[in-house]
C-alpha positions, 0 to 999 in steps of 0.5 A, spaced: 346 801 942 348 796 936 353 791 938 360 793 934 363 787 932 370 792 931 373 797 935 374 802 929 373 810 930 374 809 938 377 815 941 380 814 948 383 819 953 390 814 956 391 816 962 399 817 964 399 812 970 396 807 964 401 809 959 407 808 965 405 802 967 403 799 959 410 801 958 414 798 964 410 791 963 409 787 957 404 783 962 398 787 963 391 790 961 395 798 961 400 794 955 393 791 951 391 798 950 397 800 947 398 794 943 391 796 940 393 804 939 400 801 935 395 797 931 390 803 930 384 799 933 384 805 937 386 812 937 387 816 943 385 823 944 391 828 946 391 835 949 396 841 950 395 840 958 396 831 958 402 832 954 405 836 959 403 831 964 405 826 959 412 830 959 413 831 967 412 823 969 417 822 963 422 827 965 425 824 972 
C-alpha cells in the first residue's frame, strides 16, 4: 500500500463512546478526532440506526 502523506478521502465510523468522550474533554485522542473532522481532514460515515444511536446517548 503507498504511504499517504494526508488524510484526505478517509471516511471513518465514529462511534458514540469516541463522540461523547471528544465532546466531554478537550484533552484527549476522542477530541483529536473531532478537531480532524471540523477541519475536513476526515469524513465520517453516518447511518439512519448510528444516528439513533447518537440521539439516544444525547437525550439523557
Amino acid at each position: 500500500m503507498p504511504y499517504r502523506s494526508d488524510m484526505d478521502n478517509i471516511n471513518i465510523i465514529l462511534d458514540t463512546n469516541v463522540l461523547f468522550a471528544g465532546l466531554y474533554s478537550s484533552t484527549g485522542a476522542s477530541f483529536q478526532i473531532l478537531r480532524l473532522i471540523s477541519r475536513s481532514k476526515i469524513k465520517p460515515v453516518i447511518s439512519t440506526t448510528l444516528l439513533f444511536e447518537y440521539e439516544d446517548v444525547f437525550k439523557t
